[in-house]
N, C-alpha and C positions, 0 to 999 in steps of 0.2 A: 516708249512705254515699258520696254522690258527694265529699262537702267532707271528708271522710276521705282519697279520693285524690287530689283536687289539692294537698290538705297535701301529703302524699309524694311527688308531681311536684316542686310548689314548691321542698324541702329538699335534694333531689338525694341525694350519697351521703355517709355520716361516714365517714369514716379513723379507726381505730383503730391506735395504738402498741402491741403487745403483747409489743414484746421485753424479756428481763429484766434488765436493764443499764444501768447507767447511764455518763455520761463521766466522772464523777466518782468516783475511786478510794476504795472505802470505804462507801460510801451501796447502800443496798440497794433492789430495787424494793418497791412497796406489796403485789406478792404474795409477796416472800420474807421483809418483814415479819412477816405472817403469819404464814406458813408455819414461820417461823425457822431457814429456811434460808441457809447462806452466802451471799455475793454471786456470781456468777459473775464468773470471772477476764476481763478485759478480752483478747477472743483477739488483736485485733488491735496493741496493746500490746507481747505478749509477744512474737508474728512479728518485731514494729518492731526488739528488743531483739535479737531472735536476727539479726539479720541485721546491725544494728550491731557484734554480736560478730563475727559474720563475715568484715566489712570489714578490721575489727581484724585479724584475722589474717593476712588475704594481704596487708593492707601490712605486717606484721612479717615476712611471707616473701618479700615485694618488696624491702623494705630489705636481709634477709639476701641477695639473690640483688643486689643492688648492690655487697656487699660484697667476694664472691666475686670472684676477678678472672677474667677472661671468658677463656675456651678460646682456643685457635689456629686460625683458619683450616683445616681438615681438605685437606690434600696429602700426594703422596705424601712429599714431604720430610720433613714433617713427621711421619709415619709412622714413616719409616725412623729420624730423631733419639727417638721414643719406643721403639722398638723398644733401639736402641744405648743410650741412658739405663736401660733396664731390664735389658741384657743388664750394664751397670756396674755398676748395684748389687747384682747376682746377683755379679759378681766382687769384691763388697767392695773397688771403686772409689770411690764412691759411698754416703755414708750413706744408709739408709733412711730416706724422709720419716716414715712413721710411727712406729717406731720409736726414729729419732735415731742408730740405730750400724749400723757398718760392719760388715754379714751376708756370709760366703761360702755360698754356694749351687752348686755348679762343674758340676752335673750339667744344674741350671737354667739356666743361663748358657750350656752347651754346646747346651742345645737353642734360645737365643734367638736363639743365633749361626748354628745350623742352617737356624733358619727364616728369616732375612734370607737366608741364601745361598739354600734353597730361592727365597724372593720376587725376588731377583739373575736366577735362573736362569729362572725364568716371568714374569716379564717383559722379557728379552732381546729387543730390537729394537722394543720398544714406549715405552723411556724416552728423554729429554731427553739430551745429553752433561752437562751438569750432574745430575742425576738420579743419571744411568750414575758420573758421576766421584764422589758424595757417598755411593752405595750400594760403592764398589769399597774407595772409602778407610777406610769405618765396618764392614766385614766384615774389612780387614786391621790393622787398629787392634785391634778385638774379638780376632780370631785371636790377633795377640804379645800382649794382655795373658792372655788365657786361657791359653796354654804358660806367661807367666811366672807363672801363679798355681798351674798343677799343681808348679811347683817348687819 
């Protein structure tokens, strides 16, 4: 009995492999041999795969967002020139970018023109004299072409 447990002292511990998988795509372990059972799908593989997809696509959205030409700076100026651009194309000034033709719209255009004058009026002593003089000239531009389109 004693020389029983010195063996087992001596040997220490065995490590068994029990998972059923192998790295090799195709080959099945000794108990699914058996078994005859499919292989199991390599999980960590298909992760590798999905995230290679992944990659792929936000650089195919990175390239599209290269392509794109980049916004303007956000000011008031800049504000006001989008405002008056859309107040144009409302006057069939302006072809419509998506479209391609020149829309009247008079009712729209009367109210874009409204609301620059509104924006004119509330911020009254809070703008630039360039500001003041780009918002004064692009509300009376607006204006005579609007009269000349009700005519």
């Amino acid at each position: 009995m004693e020389e029983e447990e010195k063996e087992k002292e001596d040997k220490g511990f065995i490590v068994k492999d029990k998972r059923h998988f192998f790295q090799q795509e195709g080959k099945r372990s000794p108990d699914e041999e058996e078994k005859g059972k499919k292989p199991e799908v390599d999980e960590a593989r298909l992760r590798e795969e999905e995230r290679e997809k992944e990659a792929e696509k936000k650089e195919e959205t990175k390239e599209g967002q290269k392509r794109e030409v980049p916004l303007p700076e956000v000011t008031f100026s800049n504000f006001v020139f989008s405002l008056t651009t859309q107040a144009l194309i409302q006057l069939g000034e302006i072809q419509d970018p998506e479209s391609k033709k020149g829309l009247k719209n008079l009712p729209f255009a009367k109210q874009t023109i409204d609301l620059i004058g509104m924006l004119k009026d509330k911020t009254s002593g809070n703008l630039t004299k360039e500001e003041e003089a780009l918002i004064d000239s692009a509300l009376y531009d607006l204006k005579m072409k609007y009269v000349k389109a009700l005519e």
